[in-house]
C-alpha atoms as one frame of an Amber mdcrd trajectory, in Angstrom:
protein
  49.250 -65.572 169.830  47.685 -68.655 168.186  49.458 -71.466 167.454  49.074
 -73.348 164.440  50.645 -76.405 162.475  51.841 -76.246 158.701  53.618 -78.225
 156.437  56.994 -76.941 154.455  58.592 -78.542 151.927  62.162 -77.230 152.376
  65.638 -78.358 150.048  69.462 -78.755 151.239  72.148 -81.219 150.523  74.605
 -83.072 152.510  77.048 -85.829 151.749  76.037 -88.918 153.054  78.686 -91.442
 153.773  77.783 -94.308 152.526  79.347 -98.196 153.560  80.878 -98.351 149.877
  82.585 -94.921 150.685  83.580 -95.654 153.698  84.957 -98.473 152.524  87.065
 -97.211 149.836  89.030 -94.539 152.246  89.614 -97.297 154.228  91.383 -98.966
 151.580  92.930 -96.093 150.208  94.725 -95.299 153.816  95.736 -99.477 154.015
  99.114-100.372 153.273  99.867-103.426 151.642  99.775-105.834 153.866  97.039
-104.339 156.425  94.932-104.343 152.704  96.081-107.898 151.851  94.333-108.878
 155.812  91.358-106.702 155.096  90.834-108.748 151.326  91.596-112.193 153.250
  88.536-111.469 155.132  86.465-109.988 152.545  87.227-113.342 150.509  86.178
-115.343 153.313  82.821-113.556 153.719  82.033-113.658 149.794  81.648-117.017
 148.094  81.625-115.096 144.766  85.688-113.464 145.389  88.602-115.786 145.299
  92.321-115.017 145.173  93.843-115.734 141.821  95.831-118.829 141.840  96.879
-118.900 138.285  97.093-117.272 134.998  94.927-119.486 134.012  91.789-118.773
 136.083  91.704-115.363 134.488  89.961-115.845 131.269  86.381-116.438 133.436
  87.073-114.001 135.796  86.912-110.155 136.518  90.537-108.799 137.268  90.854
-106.274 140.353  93.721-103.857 141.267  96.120-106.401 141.723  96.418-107.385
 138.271  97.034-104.180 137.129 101.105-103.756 137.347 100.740-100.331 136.730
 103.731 -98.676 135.402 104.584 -95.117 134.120 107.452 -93.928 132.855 108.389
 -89.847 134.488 109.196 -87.415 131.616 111.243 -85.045 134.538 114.936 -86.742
 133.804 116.766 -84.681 135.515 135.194-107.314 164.170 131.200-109.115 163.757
 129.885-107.004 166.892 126.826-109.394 167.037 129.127-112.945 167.428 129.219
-114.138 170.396 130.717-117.558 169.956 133.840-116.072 170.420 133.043-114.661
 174.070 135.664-115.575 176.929 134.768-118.091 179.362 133.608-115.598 182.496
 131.335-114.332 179.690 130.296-116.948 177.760 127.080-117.801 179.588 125.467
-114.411 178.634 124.189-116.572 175.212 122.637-118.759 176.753 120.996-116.021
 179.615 117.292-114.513 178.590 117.915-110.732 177.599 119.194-108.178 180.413
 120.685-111.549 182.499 117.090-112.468 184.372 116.580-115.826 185.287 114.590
-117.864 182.539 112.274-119.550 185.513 108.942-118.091 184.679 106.567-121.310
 185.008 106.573-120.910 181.194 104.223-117.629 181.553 105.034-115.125 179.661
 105.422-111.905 181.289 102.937-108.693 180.576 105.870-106.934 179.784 106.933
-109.851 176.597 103.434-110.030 175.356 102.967-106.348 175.185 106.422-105.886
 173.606 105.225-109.213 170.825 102.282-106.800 169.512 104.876-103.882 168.480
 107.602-104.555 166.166 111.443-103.450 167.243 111.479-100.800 164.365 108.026
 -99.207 165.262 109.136 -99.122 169.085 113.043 -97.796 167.766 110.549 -94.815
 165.333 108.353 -93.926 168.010 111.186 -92.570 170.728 113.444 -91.629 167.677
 111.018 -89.179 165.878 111.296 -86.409 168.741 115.092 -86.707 168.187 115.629
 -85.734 164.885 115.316 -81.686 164.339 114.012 -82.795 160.232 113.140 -84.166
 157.153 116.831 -85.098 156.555 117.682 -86.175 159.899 114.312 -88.198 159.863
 115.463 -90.251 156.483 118.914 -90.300 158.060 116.979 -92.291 161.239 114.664
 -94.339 159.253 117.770 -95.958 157.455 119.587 -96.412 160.537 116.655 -98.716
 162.042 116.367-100.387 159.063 119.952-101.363 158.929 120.269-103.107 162.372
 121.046-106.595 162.436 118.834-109.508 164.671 121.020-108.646 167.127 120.559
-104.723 167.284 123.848-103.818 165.888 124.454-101.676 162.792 124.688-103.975
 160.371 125.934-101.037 157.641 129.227 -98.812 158.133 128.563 -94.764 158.515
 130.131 -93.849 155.710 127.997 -96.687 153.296 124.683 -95.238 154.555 125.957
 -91.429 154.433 127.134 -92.427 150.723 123.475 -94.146 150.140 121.361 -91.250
 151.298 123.972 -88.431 149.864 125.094 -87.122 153.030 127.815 -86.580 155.036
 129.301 -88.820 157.415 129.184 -86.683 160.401 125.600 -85.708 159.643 124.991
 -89.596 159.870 126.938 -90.083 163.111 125.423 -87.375 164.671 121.963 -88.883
 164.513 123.154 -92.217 165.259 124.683 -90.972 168.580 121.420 -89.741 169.687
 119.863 -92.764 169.198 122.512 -95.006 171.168 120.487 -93.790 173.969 117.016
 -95.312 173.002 115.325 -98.544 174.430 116.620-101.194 174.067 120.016-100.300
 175.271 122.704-100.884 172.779 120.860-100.728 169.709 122.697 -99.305 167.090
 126.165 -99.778 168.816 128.591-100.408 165.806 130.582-102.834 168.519 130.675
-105.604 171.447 132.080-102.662 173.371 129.966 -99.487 172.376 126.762-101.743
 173.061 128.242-102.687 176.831 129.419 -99.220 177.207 125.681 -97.626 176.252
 124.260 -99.852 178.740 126.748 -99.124 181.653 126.358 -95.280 181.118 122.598
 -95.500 181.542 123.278 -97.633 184.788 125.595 -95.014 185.962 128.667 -97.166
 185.625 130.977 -96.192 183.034 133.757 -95.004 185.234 137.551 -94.946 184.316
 138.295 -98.578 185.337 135.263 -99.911 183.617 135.816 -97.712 180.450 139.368
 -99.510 180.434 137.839-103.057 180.708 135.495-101.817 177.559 138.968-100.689
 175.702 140.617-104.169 176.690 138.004-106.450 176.019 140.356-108.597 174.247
 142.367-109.152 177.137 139.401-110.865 178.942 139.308-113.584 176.134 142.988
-114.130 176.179 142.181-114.695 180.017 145.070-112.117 180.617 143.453-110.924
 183.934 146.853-109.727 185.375 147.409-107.497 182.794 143.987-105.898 182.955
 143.963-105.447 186.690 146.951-102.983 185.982 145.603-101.285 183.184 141.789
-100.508 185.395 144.059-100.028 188.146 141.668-102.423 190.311 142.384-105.743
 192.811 141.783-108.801 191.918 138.389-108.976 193.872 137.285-105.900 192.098
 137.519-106.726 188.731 136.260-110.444 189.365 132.896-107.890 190.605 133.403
-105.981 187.447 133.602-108.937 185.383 130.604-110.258 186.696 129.165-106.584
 186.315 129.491-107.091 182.625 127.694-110.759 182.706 124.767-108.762 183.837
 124.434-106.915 180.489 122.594-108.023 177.230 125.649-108.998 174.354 122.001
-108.901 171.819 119.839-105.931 173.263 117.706-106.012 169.711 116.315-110.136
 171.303 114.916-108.599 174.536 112.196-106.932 172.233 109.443-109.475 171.056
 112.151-112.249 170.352 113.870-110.211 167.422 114.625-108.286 164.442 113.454
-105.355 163.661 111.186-105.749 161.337 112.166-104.787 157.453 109.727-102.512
 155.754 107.863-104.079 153.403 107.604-101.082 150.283 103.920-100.730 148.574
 105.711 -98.902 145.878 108.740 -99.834 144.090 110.865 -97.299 141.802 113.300
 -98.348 139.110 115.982 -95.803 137.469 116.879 -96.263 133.904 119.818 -95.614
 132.246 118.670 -92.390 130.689 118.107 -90.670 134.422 114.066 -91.425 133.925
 112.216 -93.249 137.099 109.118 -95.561 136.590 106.906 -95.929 139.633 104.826
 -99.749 140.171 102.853-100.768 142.879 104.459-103.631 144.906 102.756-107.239
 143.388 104.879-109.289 145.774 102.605-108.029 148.613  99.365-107.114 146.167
  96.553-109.177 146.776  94.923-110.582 143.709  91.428-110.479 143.934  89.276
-112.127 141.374  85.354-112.297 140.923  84.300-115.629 139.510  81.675-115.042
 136.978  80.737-118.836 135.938  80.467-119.827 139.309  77.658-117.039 139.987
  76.179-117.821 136.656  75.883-121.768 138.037  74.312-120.802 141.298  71.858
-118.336 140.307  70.242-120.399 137.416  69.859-122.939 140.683  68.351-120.463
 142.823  64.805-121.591 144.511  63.446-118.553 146.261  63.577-114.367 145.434
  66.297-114.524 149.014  68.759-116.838 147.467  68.393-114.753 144.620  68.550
-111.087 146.057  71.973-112.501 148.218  74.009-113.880 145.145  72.500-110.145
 143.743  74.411-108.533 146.530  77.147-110.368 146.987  77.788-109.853 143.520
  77.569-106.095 143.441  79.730-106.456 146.438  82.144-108.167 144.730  82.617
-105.948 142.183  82.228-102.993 143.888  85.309-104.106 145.979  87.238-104.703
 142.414  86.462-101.682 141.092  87.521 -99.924 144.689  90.931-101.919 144.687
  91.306-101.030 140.946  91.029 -97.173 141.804  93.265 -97.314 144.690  95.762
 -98.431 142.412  95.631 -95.773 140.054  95.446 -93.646 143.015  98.686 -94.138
 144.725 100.427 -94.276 141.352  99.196 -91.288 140.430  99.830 -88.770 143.825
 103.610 -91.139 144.022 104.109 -89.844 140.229 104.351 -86.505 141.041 105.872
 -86.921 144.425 109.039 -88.450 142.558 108.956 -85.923 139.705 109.020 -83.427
 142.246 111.932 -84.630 144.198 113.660 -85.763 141.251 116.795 -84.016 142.250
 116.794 -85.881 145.921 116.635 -89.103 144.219 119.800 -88.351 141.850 121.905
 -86.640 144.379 120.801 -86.861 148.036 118.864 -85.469 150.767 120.322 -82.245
 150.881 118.357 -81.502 147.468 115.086 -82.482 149.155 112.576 -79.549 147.872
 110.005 -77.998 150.044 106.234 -79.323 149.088 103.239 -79.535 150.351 100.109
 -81.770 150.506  97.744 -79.069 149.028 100.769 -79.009 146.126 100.544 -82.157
 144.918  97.206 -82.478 145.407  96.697 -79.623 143.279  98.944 -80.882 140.713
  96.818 -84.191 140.604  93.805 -82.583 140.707  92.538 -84.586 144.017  91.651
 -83.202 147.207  94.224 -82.524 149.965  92.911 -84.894 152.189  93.038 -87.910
 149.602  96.548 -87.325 148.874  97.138 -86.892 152.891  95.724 -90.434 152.965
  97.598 -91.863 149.875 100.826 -90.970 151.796 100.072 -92.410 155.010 101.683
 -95.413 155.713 103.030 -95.810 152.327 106.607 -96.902 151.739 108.482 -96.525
 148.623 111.721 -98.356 148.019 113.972 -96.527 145.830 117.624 -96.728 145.275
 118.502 -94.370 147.893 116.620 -96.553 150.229 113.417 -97.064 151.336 111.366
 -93.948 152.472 107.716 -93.205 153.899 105.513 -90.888 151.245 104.738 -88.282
 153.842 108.850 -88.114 154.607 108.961 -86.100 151.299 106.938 -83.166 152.198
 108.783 -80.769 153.795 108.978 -76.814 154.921 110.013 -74.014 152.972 111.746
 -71.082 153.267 110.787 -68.375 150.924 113.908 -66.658 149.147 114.264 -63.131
 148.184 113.764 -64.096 144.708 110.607 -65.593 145.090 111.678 -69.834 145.123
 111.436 -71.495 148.118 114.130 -73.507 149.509 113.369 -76.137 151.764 114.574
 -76.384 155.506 116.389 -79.038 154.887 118.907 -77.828 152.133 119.221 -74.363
 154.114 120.383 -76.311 157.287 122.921 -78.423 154.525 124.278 -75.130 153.367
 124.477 -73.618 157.522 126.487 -76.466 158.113 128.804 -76.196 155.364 129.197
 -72.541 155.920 130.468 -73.295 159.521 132.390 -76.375 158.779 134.077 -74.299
 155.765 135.547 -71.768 159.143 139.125 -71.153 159.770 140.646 -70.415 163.512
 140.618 -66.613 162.436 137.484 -66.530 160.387 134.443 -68.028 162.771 131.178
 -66.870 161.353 128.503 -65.288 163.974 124.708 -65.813 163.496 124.505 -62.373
 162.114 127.297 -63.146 159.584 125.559 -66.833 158.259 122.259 -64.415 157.956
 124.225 -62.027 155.609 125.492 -64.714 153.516 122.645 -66.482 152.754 120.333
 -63.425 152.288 123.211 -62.663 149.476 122.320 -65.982 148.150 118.731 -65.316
 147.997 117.429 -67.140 150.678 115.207 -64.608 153.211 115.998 -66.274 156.684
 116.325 -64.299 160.256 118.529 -64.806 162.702 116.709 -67.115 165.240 116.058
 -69.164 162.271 119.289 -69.934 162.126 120.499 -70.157 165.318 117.374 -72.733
 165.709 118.815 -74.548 162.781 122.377 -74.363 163.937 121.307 -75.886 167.661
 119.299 -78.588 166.575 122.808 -79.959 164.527 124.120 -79.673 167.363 126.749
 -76.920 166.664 127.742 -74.793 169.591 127.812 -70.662 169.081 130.131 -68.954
 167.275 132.022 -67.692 170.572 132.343 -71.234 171.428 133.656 -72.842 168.479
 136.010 -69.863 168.461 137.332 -70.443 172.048 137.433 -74.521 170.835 139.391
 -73.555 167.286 142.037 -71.067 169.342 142.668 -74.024 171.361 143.021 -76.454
 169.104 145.817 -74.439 167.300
């Protein structure tokens, strides 16, 4: 066979990504901040962008997304456990002891351990071993608000019933969560007391036996320096409870200060959502933490008339199409975010109004279809978005959520069939326990199409024993 060479002229297409794209997804997926850091450096690298420092400065300059305010009204209407002054004397040098009791005699080095713990912030480190905890959407909102209401010290800085009012829930839905997380690192974080956040870390040492439970329960005594009293009451010698007390001198008063020197950190929102009177929300991006970028028109008009060579001019050229290329980028993020939060919100009006437990199923390919954008924009809209509303504030992607299809055709979402498992079973009398077979009937006559694994996988993850159990605890109880 002879071989020959020819030329073909053949067509296809491809999508090329170019810097400019790449650059806008990247801002798109930026919170706030992380976007006010990338603009910093973009301003620094540009002699043509400056950040606006007045009102005044506008008139001979271009405006970018910060300056927009966007707004849009919807038309779908629908004792202090962390004070330690107070401690007794045998305890009193734990405020002035680094975290866990170590000695402070480092050399002034900082160990691996403390820088490492510096880079991540207390509520990201709290998240990270919380988030395979929580069986939910709900129970993930319910989590979310219990990191964010921890005081400097680690403490819950906000009573159960105030955050299950808050988030429309009840208070044993918020307790049980907050129980589960008693157990993450640090030790003692969300302990509501001096006690609870001793006892957590005693447990995990292995402990919290009977005479040291009793010193928790009579911590008062050891202020009033009535040791007699409380060597009767653990049942202990004298020797032993001078070992126990010293036990407890061990421990960290302020477990939340071990990590990185603090708080954990409050959650800045990007998005901020205002109710009016008449039911209605209005959705506006965050301008507290909105960079305000501005392109400054006379001072490229001064250096290009003073240009000497075609280089000098071909840079101010570029950095001027950069410049507004980046405007016109921040400008359409803005719109953006508004736009895919808009419809998030309209969505879950009814969780806004009256709590999680009315938290409809949706989906990203919903919404995007609703906004007309593609699945994967609004995928990166949502992530690592905040939106402060007046239940609290929330991550974006925290409002899309399962369904369950009903025999009527609506969906209901996970969440609010869990809600209505829970009521059924806390609704049971000593003669009347319901059986997984019997929930299953119920809601089925309510119109929601669920099998019976389904719920007893919803029942265990609340934590609810079976029905032969709570039967065997109600007879008892009687």
């Amino acid at each position: 066979m002879a071989i020959s060479q020819r030329l073909e002229v053949r067509q296809s297409q491809s999508l090329v990504m170019t810097p400019q794209l790449q650059q806008a997804i990247k801002l798109l997926q930026y919170a706030n901040l992380d976007l006010a850091a990338y603009v910093d450096q973009e301003v620094e690298q540009n002699p043509l962008l400056e950040h606006a420092a007045s009102e005044e400065t506008e008139r001979d300059v271009a405006p970018a997304e910060s300056r927009r305010g966007d707004e849009d009204d919807l038309d779908d209407r629908g004792g202090d456990a962390g004070d330690w002054d107070g401690a007794p004397p045998q305890l009193a040098d734990w405020s002035r002891m680094p975290a866990g009791g170590g000695s402070d005699d480092d050399g002034g080095i900082a160990s691996f351990e403390q820088r490492l713990a510096d880079s991540v912030t207390l509520r990201d480190h709290l998240l990270n071993q919380a988030l395979p905890l929580v069986a939910d959407a709900r129970e993930r909102a319910i989590a979310e608000s219990l990191v964010d209401n921890l005081d400097e010290a680690g403490y819950l800085a906000a009573g159960v019933d105030e955050l299950a009012a808050l988030l429309g829930t009840d208070a044993e839905a918020v307790e049980s969560v907050r129980q589960r997380l008693l157990g993450l690192d640090p030790t003692g974080v969300f302990a509501r007391s001096l006690a609870e956040c001793l006892s957590a870390q005693l447990r995990e040492r292995d402990r919290l036996d009977p005479a040291m439970q009793a010193l928790m329960d009579n911590l008062a005594l050891v202020e009033d320096r009535q040791f007699d009293r409380l060597r009767r009451l653990c049942g202990v010698e004298a020797d032993d409870l001078s070992d126990m007390l010293a036990e407890l001198r061990a421990l960290d008063p302020r477990p939340a200060l071990a990590f990185g020197g603090g708080t954990a950190q409050t959650v800045v929102p990007d998005i901020l959502m205002h109710r009016h009177p008449d039911g209605g929300f209005t959705v506006e991006l965050n301008r507290d933490t909105l960079p305000r970028v501005l392109v400054n028109n006379r001072y490229y008009a001064r250096i290009a008339a003073e240009a000497r060579s075609k280089d000098d001019t071909r840079y101010l050229n570029e950095r001027l199409q950069s410049a507004n290329w980046l405007t016109r980028a921040l400008d359409q993020r803005a719109q953006t975010i508004l736009r895919v939060t808009r419809e998030i919100v309209r969505r879950q009006h009814l969780f806004f109004v009256k709590g999680i437990e009315f938290l409809r199923p949706m989906t990203l390919r919903e919404v995007a279809e609703s906004v007309d954008m593609h699945e994967s924009t609004v995928s990166r809209v949502t992530a690592n978005k905040h939106i402060a509303t007046p239940r609290g504030t929330f991550e974006l992607k925290s409002f899309f959520t399962a369904a369950i299809q009903g025999s009527d055709g609506q969906a209901h979402s996970a969440e609010a069939v869990r809600h209505r498992i829970k009521a059924l079973i806390d609704a049971e009398t000593p003669g009347k326990v319901l059986s997984d077979d019997r929930i299953v009937t119920i809601l089925r006559g309510e119109g929601i199409d669920i099998a019976r694994r389904t719920v007893a996988k919803y029942r265990e993850s609340m934590g609810i024993p079976s029905s032969s159990r709570r039967k065997r605890a109600k007879a008892a109880a009687s």
